[in-house]
N, C-alpha and C positions, 0 to 999 in steps of 0.2 A: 603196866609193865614195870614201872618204877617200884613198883610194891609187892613183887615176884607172885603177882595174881596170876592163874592160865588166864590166855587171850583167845577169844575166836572170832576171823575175822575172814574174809571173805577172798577166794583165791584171785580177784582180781592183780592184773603186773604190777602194779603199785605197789600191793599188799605185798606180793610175792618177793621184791626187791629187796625186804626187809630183812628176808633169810630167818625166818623163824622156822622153828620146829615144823615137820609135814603136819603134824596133832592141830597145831593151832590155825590151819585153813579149811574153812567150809567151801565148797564145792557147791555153786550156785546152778541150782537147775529146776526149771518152774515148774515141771513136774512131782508134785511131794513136797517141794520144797520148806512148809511153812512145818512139816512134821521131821523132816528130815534133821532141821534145826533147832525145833525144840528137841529133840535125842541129842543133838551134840550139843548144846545149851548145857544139857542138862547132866552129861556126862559130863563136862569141864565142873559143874558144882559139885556134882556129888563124889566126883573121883579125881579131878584134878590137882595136879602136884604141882608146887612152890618151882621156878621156875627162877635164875637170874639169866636175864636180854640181855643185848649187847645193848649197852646205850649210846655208846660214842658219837651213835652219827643224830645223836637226839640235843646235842648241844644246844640251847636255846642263845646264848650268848650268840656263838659261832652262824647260827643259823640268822642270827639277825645282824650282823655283820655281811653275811652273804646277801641279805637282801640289801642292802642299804647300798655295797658296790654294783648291785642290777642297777638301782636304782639312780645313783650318779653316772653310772655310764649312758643308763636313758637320757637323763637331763644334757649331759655332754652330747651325743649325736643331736638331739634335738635344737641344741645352740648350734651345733655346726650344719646341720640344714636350715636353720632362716636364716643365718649370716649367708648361708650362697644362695639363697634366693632374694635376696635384697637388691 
C-alpha cells in the first residue's frame, strides 16, 4: 500500500475496517473459489491502477507506542492483584 500497488485482500471485518476501495476485497466463498481469485489476482495485474491509501492509521511509531501502554497497564493490574492477594 505504501508503494501505491492495487491490494487484494479478503473481505473479512478486519480487512473491511480498513475502508479501502469495494475493488480491493475478494469475497471469500469455497465454492470456485481458487478460480474466482485467480480472475481477480489477475485483473489487479493486468489492469490495476496506481492507488494512494490512507496511511495514517499504519503509524509504526504510534502503533508501538499503543502497544507498549497495553502493555504497562497489564503489568500494573497484575502488581495490584498479588499485592491483594498477599
Amino acid at each position: 500500500m505504501s508503494h501505491q500497488i492495487p491490494v487484494l485482500v479478503s473481505d473479512i471485518p478486519a480487512n473491511r475496517a480498513m475502508g479501502l476501495p469495494a475493488d480491493c476485497y475478494f469475497h471469500y466463498d469455497e465454492a470456485g473459489c481458487v478460480a474466482a481469485l485467480t480472475q481477480a489476482l489477475g485483473e489487479k495485474v493486468n489492469h490495476g491502477v496506481a492507488h494512494t491509501y490512507d496511511l495514517t492509521r499504519y503509524d509504526w511509531d504510534h502503533i508501538a507506542q499503543q502497544t507498549y501502554a497495553v502493555y504497562l497497564q497489564t503489568v500494573q493490574r497484575e502488581k495490584t492483584t498479588e499485592q491483594t492477594c498477599v
